[in-house]
C-alpha positions as CSV (number, residue, x, y, z in Angstrom):
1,X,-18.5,5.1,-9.9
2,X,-19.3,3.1,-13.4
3,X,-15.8,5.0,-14.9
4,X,-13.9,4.1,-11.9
5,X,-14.8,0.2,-12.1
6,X,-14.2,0.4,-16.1
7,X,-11.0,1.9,-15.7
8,X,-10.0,-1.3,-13.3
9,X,-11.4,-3.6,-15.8
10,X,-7.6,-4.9,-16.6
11,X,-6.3,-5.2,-13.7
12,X,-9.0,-6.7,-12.0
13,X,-8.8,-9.3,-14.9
14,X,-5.8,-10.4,-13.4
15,X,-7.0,-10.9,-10.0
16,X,-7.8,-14.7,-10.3
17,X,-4.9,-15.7,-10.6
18,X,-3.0,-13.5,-8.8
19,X,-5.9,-14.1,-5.9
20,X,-4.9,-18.1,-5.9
21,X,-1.3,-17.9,-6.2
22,X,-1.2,-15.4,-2.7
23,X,-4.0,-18.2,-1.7
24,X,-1.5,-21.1,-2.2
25,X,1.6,-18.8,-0.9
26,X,0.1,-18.2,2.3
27,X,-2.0,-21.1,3.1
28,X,-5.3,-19.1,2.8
29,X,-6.6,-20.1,6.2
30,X,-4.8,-19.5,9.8
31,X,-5.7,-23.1,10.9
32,X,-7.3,-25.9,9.9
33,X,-10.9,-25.9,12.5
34,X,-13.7,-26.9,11.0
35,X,-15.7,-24.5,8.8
36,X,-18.4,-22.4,11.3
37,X,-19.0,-19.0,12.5
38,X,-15.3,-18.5,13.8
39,X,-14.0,-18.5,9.5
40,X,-14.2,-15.1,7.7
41,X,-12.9,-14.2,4.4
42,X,-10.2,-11.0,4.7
43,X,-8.7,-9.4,1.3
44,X,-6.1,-7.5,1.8
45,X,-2.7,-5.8,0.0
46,X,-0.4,-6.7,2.8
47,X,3.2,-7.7,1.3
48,X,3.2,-11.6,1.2
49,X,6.3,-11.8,3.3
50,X,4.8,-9.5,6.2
51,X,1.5,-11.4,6.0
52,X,3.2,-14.8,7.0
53,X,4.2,-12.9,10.2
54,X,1.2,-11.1,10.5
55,X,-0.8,-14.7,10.5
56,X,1.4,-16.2,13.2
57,X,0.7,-13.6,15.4
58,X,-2.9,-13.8,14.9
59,X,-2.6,-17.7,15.4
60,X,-1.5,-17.0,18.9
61,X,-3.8,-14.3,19.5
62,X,-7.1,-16.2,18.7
63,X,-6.2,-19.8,17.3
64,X,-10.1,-20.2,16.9
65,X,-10.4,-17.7,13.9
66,X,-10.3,-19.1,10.7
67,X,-8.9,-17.0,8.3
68,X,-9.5,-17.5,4.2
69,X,-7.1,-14.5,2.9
70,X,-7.1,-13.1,-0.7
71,X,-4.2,-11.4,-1.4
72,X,-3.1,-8.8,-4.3
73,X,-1.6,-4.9,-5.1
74,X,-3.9,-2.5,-3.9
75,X,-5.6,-1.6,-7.2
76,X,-6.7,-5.4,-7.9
77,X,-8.5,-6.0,-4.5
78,X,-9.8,-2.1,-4.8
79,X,-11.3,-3.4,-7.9
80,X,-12.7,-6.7,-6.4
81,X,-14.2,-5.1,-3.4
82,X,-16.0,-2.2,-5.9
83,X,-16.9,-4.9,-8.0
84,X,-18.6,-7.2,-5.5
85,X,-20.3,-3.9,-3.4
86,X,-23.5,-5.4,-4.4
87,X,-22.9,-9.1,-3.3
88,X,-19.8,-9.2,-0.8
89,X,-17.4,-11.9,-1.1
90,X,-15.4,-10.9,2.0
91,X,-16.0,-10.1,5.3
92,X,-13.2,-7.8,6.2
93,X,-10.1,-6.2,4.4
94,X,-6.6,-5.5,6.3
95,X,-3.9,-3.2,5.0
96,X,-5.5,-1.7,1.9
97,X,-4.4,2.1,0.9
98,X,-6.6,4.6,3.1
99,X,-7.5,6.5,0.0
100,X,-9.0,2.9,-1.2
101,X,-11.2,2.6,1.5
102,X,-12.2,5.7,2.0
103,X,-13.7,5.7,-1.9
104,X,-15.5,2.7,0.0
105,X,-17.0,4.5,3.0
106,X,-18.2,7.3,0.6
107,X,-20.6,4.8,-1.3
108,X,-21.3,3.2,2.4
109,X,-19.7,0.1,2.3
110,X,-17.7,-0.3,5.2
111,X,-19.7,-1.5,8.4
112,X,-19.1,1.3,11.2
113,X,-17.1,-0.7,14.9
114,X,-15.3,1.1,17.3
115,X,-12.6,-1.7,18.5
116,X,-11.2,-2.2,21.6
117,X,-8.7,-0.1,22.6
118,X,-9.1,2.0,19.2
119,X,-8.1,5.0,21.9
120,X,-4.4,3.7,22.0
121,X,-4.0,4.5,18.4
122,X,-2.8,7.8,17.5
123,X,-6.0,10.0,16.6
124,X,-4.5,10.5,12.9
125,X,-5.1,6.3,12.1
126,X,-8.5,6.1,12.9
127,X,-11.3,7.2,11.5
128,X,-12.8,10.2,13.9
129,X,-16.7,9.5,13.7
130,X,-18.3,8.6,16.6
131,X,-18.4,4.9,15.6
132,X,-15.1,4.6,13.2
133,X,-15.6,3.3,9.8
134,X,-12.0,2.4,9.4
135,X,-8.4,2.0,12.3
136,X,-4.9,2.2,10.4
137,X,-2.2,0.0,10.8
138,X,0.8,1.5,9.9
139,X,2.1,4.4,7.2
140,X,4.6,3.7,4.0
141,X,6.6,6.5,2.1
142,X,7.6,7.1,-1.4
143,X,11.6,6.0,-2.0
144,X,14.1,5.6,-4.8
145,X,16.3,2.6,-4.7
146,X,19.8,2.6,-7.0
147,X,21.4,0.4,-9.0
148,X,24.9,0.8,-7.4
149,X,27.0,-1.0,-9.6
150,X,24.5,-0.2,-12.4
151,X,24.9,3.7,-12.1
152,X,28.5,3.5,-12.1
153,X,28.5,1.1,-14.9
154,X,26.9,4.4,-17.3
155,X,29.0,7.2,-15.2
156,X,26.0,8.9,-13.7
157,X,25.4,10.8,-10.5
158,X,23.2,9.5,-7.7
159,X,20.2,11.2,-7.8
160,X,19.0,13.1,-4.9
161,X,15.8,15.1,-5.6
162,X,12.1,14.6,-7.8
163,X,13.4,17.0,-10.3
164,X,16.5,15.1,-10.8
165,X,15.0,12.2,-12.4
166,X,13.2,13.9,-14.8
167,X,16.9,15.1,-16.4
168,X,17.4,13.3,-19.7
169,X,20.5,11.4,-18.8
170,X,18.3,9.1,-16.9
171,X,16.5,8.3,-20.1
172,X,14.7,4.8,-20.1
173,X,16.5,3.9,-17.1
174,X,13.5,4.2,-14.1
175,X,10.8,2.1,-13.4
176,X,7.3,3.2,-11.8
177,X,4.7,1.3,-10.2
178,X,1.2,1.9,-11.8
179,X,-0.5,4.5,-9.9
180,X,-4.1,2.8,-11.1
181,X,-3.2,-1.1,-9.6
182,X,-0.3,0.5,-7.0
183,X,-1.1,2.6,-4.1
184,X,2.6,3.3,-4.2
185,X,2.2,4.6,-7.5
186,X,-0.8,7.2,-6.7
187,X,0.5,8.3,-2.9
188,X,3.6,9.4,-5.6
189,X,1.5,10.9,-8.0
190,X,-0.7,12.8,-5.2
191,X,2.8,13.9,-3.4
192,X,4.1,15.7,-6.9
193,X,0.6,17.6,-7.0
194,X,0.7,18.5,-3.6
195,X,4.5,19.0,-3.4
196,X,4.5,21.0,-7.1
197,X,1.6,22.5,-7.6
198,X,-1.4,20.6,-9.6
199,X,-0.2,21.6,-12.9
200,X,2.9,21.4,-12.1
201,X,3.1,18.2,-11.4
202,X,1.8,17.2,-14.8
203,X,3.9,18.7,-16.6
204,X,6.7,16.8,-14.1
205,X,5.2,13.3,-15.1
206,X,5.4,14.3,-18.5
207,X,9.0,15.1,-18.6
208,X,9.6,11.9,-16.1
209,X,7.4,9.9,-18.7
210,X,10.4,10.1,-20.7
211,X,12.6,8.4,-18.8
212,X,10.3,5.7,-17.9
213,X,11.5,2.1,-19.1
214,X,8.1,0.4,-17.4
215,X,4.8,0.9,-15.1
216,X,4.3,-2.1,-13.2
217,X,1.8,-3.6,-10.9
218,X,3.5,-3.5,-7.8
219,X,5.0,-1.0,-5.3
220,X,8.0,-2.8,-4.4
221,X,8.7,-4.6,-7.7
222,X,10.3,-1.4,-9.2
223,X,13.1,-1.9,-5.8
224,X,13.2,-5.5,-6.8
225,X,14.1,-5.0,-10.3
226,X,16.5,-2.2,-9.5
227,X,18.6,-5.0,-6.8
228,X,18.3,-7.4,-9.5
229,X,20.0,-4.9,-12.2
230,X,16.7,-5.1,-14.1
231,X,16.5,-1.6,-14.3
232,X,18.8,1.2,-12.6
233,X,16.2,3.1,-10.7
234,X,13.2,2.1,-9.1
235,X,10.6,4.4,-7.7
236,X,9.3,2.2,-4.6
237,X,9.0,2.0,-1.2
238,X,11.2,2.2,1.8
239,X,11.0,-0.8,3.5
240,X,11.6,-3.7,-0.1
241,X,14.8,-1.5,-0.1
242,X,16.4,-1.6,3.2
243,X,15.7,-5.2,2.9
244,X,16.8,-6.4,-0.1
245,X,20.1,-4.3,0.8
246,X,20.3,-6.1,4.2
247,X,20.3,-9.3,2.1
248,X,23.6,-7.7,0.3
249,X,22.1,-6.1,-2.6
250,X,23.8,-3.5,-4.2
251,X,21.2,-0.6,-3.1
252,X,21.0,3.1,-2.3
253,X,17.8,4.1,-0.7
254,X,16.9,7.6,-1.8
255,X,14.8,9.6,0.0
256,X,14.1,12.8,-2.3
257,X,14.8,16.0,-0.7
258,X,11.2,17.9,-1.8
259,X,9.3,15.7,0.3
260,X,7.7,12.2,0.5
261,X,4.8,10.9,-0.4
262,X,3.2,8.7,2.2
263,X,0.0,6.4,2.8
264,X,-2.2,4.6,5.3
265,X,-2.5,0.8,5.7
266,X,-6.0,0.6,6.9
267,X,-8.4,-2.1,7.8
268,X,-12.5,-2.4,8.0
269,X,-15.2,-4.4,8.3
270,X,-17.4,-5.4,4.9
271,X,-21.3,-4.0,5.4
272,X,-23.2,-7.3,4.5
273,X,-20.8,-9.3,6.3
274,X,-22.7,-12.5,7.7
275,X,-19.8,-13.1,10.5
276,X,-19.8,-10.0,12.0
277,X,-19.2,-10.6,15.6
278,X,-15.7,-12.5,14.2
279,X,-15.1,-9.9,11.5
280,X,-15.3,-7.7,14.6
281,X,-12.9,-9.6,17.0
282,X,-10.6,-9.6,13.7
283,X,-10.9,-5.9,13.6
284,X,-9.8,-5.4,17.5
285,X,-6.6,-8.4,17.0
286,X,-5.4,-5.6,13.4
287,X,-5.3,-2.5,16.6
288,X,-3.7,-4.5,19.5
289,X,-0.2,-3.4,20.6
290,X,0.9,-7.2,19.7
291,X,-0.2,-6.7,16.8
292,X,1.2,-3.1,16.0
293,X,4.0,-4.6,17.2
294,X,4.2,-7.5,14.4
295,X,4.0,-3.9,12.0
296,X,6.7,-2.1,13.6
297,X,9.5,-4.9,12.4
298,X,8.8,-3.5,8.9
299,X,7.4,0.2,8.9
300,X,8.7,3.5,10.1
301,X,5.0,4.6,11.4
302,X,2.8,2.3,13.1
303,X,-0.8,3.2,14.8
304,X,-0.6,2.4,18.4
305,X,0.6,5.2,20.7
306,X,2.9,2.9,22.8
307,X,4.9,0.9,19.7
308,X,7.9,2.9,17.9
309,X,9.8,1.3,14.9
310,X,12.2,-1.6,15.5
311,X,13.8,-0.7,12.2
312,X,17.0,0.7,12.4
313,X,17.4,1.7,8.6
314,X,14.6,4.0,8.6
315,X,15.7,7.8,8.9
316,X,15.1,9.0,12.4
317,X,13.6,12.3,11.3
318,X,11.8,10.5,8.3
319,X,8.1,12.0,9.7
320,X,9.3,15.6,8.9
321,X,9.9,14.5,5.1
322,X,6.4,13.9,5.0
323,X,4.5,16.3,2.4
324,X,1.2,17.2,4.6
325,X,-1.6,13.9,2.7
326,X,-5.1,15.4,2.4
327,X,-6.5,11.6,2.5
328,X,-9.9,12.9,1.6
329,X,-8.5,15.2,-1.1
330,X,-7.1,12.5,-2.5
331,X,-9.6,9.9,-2.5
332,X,-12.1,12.0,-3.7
333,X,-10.0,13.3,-6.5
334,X,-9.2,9.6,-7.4
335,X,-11.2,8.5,-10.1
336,X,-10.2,12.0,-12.0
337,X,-6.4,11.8,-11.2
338,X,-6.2,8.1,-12.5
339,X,-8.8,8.7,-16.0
340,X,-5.8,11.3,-16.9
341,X,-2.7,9.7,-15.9
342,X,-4.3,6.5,-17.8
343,X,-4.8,8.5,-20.5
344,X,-1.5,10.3,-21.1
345,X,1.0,7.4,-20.1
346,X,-0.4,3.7,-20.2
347,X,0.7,2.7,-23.5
């Protein structure tokens, strides 16, 4: 565990600040009570634009909960949580990557609570012990979004599969989220290896190193760049793309034929956690239908049996592009997929 919190050490030294902008950006706290046993502390990885939403509904639900939020990517708050495992800052954490948390329940930090109404969800989104450890929210898969204008601009063809980006026309043209601060980045890297073949899939990244302009932070910044014609391809996310083309962007939202890559929003309770009766009544608001319902205006999957997408951009037969995620594969095989992607492409 010592090698996985080293190799966070730089992006977790940007968490401070990245920590009090999303602070400022979302007004930390659901209300403004008085402090006492109704405030908790939540970090999360929740886009900032869903978590605005996400807070109103919550507002409604239980206008007495106080709610500090720390927001950042999904490596940074992995990295504060693993960090702070011996004195915990927060109480609860919404919307991280599954394969985040459960690196946390191996090393027993999450607080075991079967919600209310955990039996609505579908039996895939919550943890299966006899007293969960950890409910989804909702599911996110791997996209490409395309510079329009910017493809035609250099004459090239629309790229349609994996392989096809690794081709050398595409040379400095694609930009990748950061599979150690991105959970985007390593549900992408996990897909290739289970889509591919292990070392297969290395030898892909290699050759798709190549044509790799930048690794950033963020999931959805690569989609953002590419609608700004910052870069022609971005490998992303679904939903930052179907937006930002809603908004008259000059997007194509690839989904590549080999299969998608795809990952959990999950939420738990902090072991340690001094408010745990709130944390708790947070914990059974993140698995209500309302709530699931908040979700489903901006994924394709969402955890309660009852609520379907309300998206209409979404592929209807997007599930069955889903490569078959071993969660437990993958978080287990973390800390050794990340010390060798590091290794042969952060430069």
């Amino acid at each position: 565990m010592s090698q996985y919190l080293k190799r966070y050490e730089k992006t977790a030294g940007i968490l401070a600040a990245g920590a009090l902008a999303a602070c400022i950006l979302t007004g930390c706290t659901t209300n403004s009570a008085s402090k006492d046993a109704e405030q908790i502390t939540v970090y999360t990885a929740v886009e900032a634009d869903q978590l605005k939403r996400y807070q109103w509904e919550l507002r409604k639900a239980h206008p007495e909960l106080r709610v500090k939020w720390v927001r950042d990517s999904t490596g940074v708050i992995t990295a504060k949580l693993l960090a702070e495992q011996k004195n915990p800052q927060a109480d609860a954490v919404m919307g991280l990557a599954l394969t985040s948390l459960l690196v946390m329940e191996k090393t027993g930090m999450l607080q075991p609570y079967r919600p209310k109404n955990v039996d609505q969800l579908k039996p895939e989104f919550y943890s299966q012990k006899g007293q969960p450890t950890w409910t989804g929210m909702t599911a996110w898969e791997s996209a490409v979004c395309v510079n329009t204008v910017e493809l035609k601009k250099k004459n090239l063809p629309m790229p349609q599969t994996w392989q096809d980006l690794a081709q050398p026309i595409y040379k400095n043209l694609i930009v990748m989220p950061n599979p150690a601060s991105s959970g985007t980045g390593y549900l992408d890297v996990t897909a290739w290896m289970q889509i591919f073949g292990r070392q297969q899939a290395w030898s892909y990244m290699q050759a798709l190193d190549k044509n790799i302009a930048q690794y950033v932070h963020s999931g959805s910044k690569p989609c953002k760049m590419a609608a700004q014609g910052e870069t022609v391809i971005g490998i992303s996310f679904g939903y930052p793309g179907f937006k930002l083309k809603s908004r008259g962007a000059p997007l194509e939202i690839v989904y590549p034929k080999e299969g998608l890559g795809w990952e959990m929003e999950a939420s738990a309770i902090l072991k340690g956690t001094k408010k745990l009766s709130s944390a708790q009544k947070f914990i059974d608001w993140t698995v209500s239908q309302a709530a699931n319902q908040a979700y489903a205006q901006n994924f394709s999957m969402v955890a309660h049996q009852k609520v379907q997408s309300s998206n209409p951009d979404f592929p209807k037969d997007l599930q069955q592009r889903l490569v078959k995620n071993d969660f437990y594969w993958a978080a287990e095989q973390r800390e050794r997929i990340l010390k060798q992607w590091s290794a042969q492409f952060e430069k």
